[in-house]
C-alpha positions as CSV (number, residue, x, y, z in Angstrom):
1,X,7.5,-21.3,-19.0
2,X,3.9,-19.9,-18.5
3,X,1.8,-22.1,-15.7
4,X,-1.5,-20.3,-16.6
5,X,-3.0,-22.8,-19.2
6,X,-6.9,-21.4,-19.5
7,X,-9.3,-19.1,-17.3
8,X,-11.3,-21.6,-14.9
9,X,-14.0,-19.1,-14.7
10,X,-15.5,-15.3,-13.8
11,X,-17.2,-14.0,-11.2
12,X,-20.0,-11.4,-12.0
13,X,-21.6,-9.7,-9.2
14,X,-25.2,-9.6,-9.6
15,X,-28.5,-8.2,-7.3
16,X,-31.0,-10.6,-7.6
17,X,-29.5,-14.4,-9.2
18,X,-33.3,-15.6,-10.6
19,X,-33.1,-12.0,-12.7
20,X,-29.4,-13.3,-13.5
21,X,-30.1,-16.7,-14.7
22,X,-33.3,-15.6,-16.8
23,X,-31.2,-13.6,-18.6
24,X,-28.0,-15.8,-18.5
25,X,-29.4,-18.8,-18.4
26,X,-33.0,-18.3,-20.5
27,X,-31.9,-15.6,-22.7
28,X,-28.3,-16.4,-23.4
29,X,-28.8,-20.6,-23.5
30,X,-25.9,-21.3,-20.7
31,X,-26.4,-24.1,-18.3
32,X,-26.3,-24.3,-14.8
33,X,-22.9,-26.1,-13.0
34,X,-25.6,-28.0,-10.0
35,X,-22.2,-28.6,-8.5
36,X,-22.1,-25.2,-6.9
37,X,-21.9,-25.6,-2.4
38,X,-23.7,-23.7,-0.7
39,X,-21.6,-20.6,-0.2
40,X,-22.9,-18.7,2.4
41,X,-24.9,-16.3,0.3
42,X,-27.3,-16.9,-2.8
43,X,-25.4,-17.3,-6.3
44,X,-25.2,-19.6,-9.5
45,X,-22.6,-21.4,-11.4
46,X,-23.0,-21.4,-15.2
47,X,-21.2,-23.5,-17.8
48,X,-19.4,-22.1,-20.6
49,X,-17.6,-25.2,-22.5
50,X,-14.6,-26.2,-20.2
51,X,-14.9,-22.5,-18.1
52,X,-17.4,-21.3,-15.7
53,X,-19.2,-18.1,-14.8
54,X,-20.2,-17.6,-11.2
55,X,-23.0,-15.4,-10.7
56,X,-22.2,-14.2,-6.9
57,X,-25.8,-12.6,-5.7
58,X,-23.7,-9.6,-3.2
59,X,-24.0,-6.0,-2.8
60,X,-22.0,-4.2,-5.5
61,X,-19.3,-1.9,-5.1
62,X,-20.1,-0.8,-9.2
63,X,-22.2,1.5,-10.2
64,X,-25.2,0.1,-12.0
65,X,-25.7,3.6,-13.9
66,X,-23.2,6.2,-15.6
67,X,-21.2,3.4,-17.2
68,X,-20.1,3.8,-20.6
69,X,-22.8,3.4,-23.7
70,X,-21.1,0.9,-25.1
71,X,-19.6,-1.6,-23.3
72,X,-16.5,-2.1,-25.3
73,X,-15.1,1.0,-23.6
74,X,-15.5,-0.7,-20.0
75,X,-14.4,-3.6,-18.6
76,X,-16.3,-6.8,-19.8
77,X,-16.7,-10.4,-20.4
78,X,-16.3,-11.9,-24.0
79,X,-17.8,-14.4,-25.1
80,X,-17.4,-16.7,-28.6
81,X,-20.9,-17.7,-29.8
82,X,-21.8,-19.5,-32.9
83,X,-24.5,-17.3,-34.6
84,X,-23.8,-13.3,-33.6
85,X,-27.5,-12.5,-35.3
86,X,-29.6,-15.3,-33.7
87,X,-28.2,-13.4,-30.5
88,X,-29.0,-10.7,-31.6
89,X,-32.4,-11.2,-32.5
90,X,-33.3,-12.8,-28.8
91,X,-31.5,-9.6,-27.3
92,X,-33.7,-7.0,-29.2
93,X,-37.1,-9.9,-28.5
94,X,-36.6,-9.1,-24.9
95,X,-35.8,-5.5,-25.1
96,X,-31.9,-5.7,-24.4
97,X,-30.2,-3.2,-26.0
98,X,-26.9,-3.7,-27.7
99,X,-24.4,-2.0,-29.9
100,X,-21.8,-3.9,-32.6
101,X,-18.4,-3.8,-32.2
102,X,-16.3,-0.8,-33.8
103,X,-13.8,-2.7,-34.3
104,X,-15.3,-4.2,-37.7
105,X,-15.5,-7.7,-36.2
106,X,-18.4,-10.0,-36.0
107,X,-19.2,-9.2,-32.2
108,X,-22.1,-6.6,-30.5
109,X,-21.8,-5.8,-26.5
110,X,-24.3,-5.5,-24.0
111,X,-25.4,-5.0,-20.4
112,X,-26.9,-7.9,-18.1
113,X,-29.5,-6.8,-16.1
114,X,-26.5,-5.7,-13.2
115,X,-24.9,-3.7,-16.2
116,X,-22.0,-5.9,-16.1
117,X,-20.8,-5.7,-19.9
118,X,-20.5,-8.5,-22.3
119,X,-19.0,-8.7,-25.5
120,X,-20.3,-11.7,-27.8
121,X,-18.1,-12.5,-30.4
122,X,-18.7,-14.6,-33.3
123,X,-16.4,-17.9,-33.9
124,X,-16.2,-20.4,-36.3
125,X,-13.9,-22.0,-34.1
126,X,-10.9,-19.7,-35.5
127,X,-8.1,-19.0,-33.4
128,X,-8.9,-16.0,-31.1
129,X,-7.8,-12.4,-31.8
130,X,-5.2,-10.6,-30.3
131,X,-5.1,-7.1,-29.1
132,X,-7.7,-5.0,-27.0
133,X,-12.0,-4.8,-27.7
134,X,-13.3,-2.0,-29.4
């Protein structure tokens, strides 16, 4: 019997969380989770349907440069979205670079302004793919 039912949500480390949320929360559409307590240090909670992403505003073990080009070939965070080319569109309006997926799906990846990598994947609301990103 598995107990893990969904993931609650993911924490991204991130430098400066206004820079965060203008690109999470202006660029990308998510909303802010006002729940969030005061934590000690500055941050953000975003919503994501039923799942969260916490934007945790501390100093980074990761390297920002010298990651991999595409972001498929590091580890990321995927996202489902509705419309992959509206997306894309806002992402190339504000000079955020992106490349598709190799794997032939509908999906692109690209770097938040931390260059933690994101993979947006388009759904329909079909059932998720299995196996790695590429």
């Amino acid at each position: 019997m598995n107990a893990v039912r969904a993931i609650h949500h993911v924490s991204l480390i991130v430098a400066d969380t206004a820079r965060a949320l203008a690109f999470y929360h202006d660029l990308l559409g998510l909303a802010t989770e006002p729940a969030r307590p005061d934590l000690g240090y500055p941050g953000a909670w975003l919503r994501v349907g039923d799942q969260q992403i916490h934007l945790l505003e501390l100093p980074s073990p990761d390297p920002v440069v010298g990651r991999p080009p595409h972001g498929g070939r590091d580890r990321h965070l995927a996202l489902a979205v509705s419309d992959l080319d509206v997306l894309a569109q806002r992402l190339a309006a504000a000079g955020v670079p992106y490349s598709l997926s190799r794997s032939g799906r509908r999906a692109l990846f690209c770097r938040d302004p931390d260059a933690n990598a994101l993979e947006l994947v388009e759904d329909a609301g079909d059932p998720p793919l299995v196996g790695g990103s590429q």
